[in-house]
Structures are given as structure tokens and as C-alpha cells.
C-alpha positions in Angstrom: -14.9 -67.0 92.4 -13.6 -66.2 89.1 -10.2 -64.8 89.3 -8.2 -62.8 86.8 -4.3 -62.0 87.7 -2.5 -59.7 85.6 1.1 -60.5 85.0 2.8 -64.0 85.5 6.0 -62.9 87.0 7.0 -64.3 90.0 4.1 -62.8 92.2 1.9 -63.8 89.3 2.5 -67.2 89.0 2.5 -67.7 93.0 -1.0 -66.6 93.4 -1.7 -68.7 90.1 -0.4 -71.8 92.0 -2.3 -70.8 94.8 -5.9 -70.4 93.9 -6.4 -72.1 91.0 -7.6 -75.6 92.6 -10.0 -73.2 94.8 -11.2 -70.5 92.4 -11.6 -70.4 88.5 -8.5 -68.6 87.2 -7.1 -66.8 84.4 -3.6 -65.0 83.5 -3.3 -62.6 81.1 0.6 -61.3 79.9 1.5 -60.0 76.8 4.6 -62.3 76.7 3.3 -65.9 75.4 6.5 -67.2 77.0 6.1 -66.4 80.6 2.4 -68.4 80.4 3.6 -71.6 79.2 4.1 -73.4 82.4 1.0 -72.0 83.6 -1.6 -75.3 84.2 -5.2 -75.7 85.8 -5.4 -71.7 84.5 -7.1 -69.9 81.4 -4.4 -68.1 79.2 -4.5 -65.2 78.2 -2.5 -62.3 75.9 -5.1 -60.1 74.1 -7.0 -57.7 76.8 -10.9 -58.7 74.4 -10.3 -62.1 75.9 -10.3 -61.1 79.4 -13.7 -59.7 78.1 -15.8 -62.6 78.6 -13.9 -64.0 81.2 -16.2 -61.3 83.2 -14.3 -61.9 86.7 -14.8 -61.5 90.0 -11.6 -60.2 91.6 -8.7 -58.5 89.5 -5.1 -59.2 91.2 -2.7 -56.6 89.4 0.6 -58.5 89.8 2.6 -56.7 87.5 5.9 -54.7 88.1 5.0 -51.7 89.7 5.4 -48.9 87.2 3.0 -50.3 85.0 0.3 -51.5 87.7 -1.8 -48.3 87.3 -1.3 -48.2 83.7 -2.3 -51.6 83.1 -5.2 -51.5 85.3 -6.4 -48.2 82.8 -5.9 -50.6 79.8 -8.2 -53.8 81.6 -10.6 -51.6 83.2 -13.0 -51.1 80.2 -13.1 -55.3 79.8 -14.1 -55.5 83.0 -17.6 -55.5 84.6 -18.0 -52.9 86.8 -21.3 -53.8 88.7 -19.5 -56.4 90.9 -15.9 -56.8 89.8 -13.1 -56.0 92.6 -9.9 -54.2 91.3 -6.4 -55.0 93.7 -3.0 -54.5 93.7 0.5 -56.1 96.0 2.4 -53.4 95.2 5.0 -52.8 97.8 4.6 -48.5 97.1 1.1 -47.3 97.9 1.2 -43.3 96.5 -1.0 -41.8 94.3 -3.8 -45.5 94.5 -6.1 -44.5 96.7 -7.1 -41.4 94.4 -7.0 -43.9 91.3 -9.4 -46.5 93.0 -11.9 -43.8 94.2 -11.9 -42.1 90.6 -12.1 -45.5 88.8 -15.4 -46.3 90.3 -14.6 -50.4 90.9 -14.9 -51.5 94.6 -11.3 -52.3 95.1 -8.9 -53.9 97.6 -5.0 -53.2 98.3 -2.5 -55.9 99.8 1.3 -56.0 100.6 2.7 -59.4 100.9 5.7 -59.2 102.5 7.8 -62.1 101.1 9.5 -60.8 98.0 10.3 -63.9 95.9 14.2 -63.2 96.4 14.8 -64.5 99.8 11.2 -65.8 101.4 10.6 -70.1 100.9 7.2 -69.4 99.1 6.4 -73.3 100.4 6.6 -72.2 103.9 5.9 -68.4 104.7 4.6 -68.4 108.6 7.5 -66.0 109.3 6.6 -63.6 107.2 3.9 -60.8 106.9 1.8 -59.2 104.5 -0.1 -56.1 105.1 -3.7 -55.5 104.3 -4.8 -51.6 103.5 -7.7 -51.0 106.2 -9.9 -49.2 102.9 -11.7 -50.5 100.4 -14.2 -53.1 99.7 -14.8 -55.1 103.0 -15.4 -58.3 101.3 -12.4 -58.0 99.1 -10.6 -57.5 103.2 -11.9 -60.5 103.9 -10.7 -62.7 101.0 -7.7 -61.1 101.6 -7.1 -61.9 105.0 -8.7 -65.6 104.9 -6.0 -66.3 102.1 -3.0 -64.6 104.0 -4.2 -66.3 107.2 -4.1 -69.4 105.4 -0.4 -69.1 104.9 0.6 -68.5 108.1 1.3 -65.0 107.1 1.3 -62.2 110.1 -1.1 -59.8 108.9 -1.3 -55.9 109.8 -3.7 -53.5 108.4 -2.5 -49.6 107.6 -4.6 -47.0 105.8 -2.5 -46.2 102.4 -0.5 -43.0 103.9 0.4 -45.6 107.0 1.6 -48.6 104.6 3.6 -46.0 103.0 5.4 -44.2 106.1 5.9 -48.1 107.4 7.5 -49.1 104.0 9.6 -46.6 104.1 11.5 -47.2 107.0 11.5 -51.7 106.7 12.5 -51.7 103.0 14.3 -48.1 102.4 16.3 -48.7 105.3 17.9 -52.0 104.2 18.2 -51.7 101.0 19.9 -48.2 100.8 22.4 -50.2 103.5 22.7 -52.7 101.1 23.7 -50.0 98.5 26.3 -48.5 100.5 27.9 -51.9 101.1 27.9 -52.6 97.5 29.2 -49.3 96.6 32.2 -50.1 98.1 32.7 -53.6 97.8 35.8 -55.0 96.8 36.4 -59.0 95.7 38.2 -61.0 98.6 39.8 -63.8 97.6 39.3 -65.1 101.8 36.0 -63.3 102.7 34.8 -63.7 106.5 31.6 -64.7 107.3 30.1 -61.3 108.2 31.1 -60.2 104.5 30.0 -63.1 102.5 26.2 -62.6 104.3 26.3 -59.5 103.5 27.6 -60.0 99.7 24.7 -62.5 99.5 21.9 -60.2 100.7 23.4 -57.8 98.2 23.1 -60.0 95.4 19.4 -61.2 96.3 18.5 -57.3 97.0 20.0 -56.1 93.4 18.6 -59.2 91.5 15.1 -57.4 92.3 13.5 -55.7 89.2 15.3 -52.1 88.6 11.4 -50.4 88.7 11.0 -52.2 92.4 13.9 -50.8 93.5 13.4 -47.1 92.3 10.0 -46.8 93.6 10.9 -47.9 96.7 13.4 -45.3 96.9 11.2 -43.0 95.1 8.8 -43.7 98.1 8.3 -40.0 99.3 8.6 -41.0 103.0 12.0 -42.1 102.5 14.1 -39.2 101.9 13.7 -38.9 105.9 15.3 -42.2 106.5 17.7 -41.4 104.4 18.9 -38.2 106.6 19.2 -40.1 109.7 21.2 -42.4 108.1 23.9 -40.0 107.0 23.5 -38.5 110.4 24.0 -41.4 112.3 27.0 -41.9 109.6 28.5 -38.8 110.5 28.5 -39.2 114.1 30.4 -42.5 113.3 32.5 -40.8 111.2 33.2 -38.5 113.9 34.0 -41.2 116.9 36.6 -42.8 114.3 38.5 -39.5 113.7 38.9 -38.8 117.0 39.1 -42.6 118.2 37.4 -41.9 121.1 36.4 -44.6 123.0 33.7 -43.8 125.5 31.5 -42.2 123.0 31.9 -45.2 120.8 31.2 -47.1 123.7 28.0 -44.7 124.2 26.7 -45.8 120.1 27.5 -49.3 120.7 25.2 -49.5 123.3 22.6 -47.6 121.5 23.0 -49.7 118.4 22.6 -52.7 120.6 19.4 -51.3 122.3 17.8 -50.9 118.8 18.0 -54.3 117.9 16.7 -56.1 120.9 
């Protein structure tokens, strides 16, 4: 198959490594740079060269504010009678009524193993979530390669991916906001703190755009509330230092994470 991945970021140059020994692959950027380390792969910079490339399967792996916009710009290089479009963005909104309207068979993925923290050379504890619409042979690529890896794969319609991301990404990351918002240097940290400084600095090392959209998610706001809420109803038990109904939100706490 003749592959064509836009962007060679991190994602980028992970699914680079990965099928090019299996698949004929090029990578276009628009920053030479980023593609000189890029081997067994066609280069690419100028979108007329991706022109007679004529590829099979797209993979959009740049950030994701520009994924739509960049797949507007490639679109009329690409040929439409057979070629696949597909994205890993980690925020679904607003795709599903771009791929119908673009009139390319399409596919939409979620790899769960953000380059920060997962060991790309060993990812059988991770997931990656397949979007249940689309092309069926673009699934199917999809989930042979993810299966490959070891990868636990789930498949959501868009609106479902959405409402899950909302809850296993806002959720930790607007904790690690708060913890950062008030963090303070200690010169003899405990252990609890220093995890939770070093989850900090991998989760605010992500890309600025990442970060905002997934906030931006408009499912999240509703985590958000029952967060403060659960907040204030700590805030509560520590004002009046009262020890059974802290006992009662220990327990609760504890039952949520078994």
C-alpha cells in the first residue's frame, strides 16, 4: 500500500518507523528539518509532489488545529477514486461532517499512547480507539496494525470517542492543572509530590493546541462541574473537620478506584 503521512512530529515519525518496511511511504512537512532523520521514506515539502505520489491511505498526523485545514490543502492532490483520508486526533468534533462533505472514503483512529509517557517500543498496555464509521477496509487496516502492537482496541462512533475523551483525558489533566497552579519548589519533596510534579511536567510538555482542544472538548465542561463539586464538598469536611463524613468520602474515593 502506498502511504502518505502528513506531519513528522512525534506521531508522524512513529507511524513512519512503523510501516515503512511493510508499505511504500512518504512524509510530507513544510519544515525540511523535522524530515532529515526520516530513512526508508519519500520526502516531501511542497503539496504538487504529493501529486504523483497518488497514495492509497492518507494518515493526518499533524497537531490538531491544523488537521482539518491541512487535509483542505492535500485534498485536491489526492486521488479521490480510491484514496482513504484519516486522522489520530485525540478531539473528534466537527470530523465526521468534514469526511461526509469531502467525498474521500475515510477512516478515524485514537491511539492512546501520547508520546510523553507511553515506551513506543513496548505499548501492550495501552489502547487505541478505532471510530466504528467509515470505510470498513480502512477499520481493518487499522485494527490489524493496532492489534499488532499489542494495543487494546475499542471502537466508539465519533459523538462516543468524544464523551469518553472527555472524562479519561479532561479529567487528569485539569487535576494536573490544579496541582501545578499551586505548586510551590521543595527543597525535600516526598514521594507523593515528586510523582505528581513529574506527571505535571510530562502533561505541560504536550503541545499548547493538544491541550486546549482537549479542554475545548465540549463534553468536558461537565467534568469540570463535578470536579468543583466534589471539591467543595471537601472543602466543606475540612472546615468543619468532621470526621465521619470524611470517613464517608474516603470510602467513596476508595470504591472508585478499585
Amino acid at each position: 500500500m502506498k502511504i502518505l503521512i502528513l506531519g513528522a512530529g512525534k506521531m508522524g515519525s512513529f507511524f513512519t518507523d512503523l510501516l515503512s518496511f511493510d508499505h511504500e511511504v512518504a512524509v510530507y512537512d513544510i519544515d525540511p528539518k523535522k524530515l532529515r532523520f526520516m530513512y526508508n521514506t519519500q520526502r516531501f515539502t511542497k503539496m504538487e509532489e504529493i501529486e504523483d505520489f497518488r497514495p492509497d491511505l492518507v494518515i493526518n498526523a499533524v497537531s490538531l488545529k491544523y488537521t482539518l485545514e491541512v487535509f483542505r490543502q492535500v485534498m485536491p492532490y489526492l486521488p479521490k477514486e480510491y484514496c482513504i483520508l484519516s486522522d489520530i486526533s485525540s478531539v473528534k468534533t466537527g470530523f465526521k461532517e468534514f469526511y461526509e462533505e469531502s467525498g474521500f472514503h475515510y477512516v478515524s483512529t485514537h491511539p492512546m499512547f501520547g508520546p510523553t509517557f507511553a515506551n513506543l517500543g513496548k505499548l501492550t498496555s495501552e489502547n487505541a480507539i478505532i471510530i466504528n464509521e467509515g470505510d470498513f477496509m480502512g477499520r481493518c487496516f487499522f485494527k490489524e496494525l493496532y492489534s499488532r502492537l499489542g494495543l487494546n482496541i475499542c471502537e466508539y462512533t465519533f459523538e462516543e470517542h468524544d464523551k469518553t475523551m472527555a472524562y479519561s483525558l479532561s479529567i487528569p489533566f485539569i487535576s494536573t492543572f490544579a496541582f501545578a497552579a499551586v505548586m510551590k519548589h521543595q527543597d525535600a519533596p516526598g514521594t507523593t509530590f515528586k510523582r505528581h510534579e513529574k506527571i505535571a511536567r510530562g502533561v505541560l510538555s504536550e503541545d499548547d493546541t493538544l491541550l486546549r482542544e482537549i479542554l475545548f472538548n465540549p463534553y468536558t465542561k461537565g467534568q469540570v462541574e463535578q470536579i468543583r463539586e466534589e471539591m467543595k464538598e471537601l472543602i466543606a469536611i475540612i472546615d468543619t473537620k468532621d470526621e465521619e463524613r470524611m470517613q464517608r468520602f474516603l470510602t467513596k474515593i476508595r470504591n472508585n478506584i478499585k
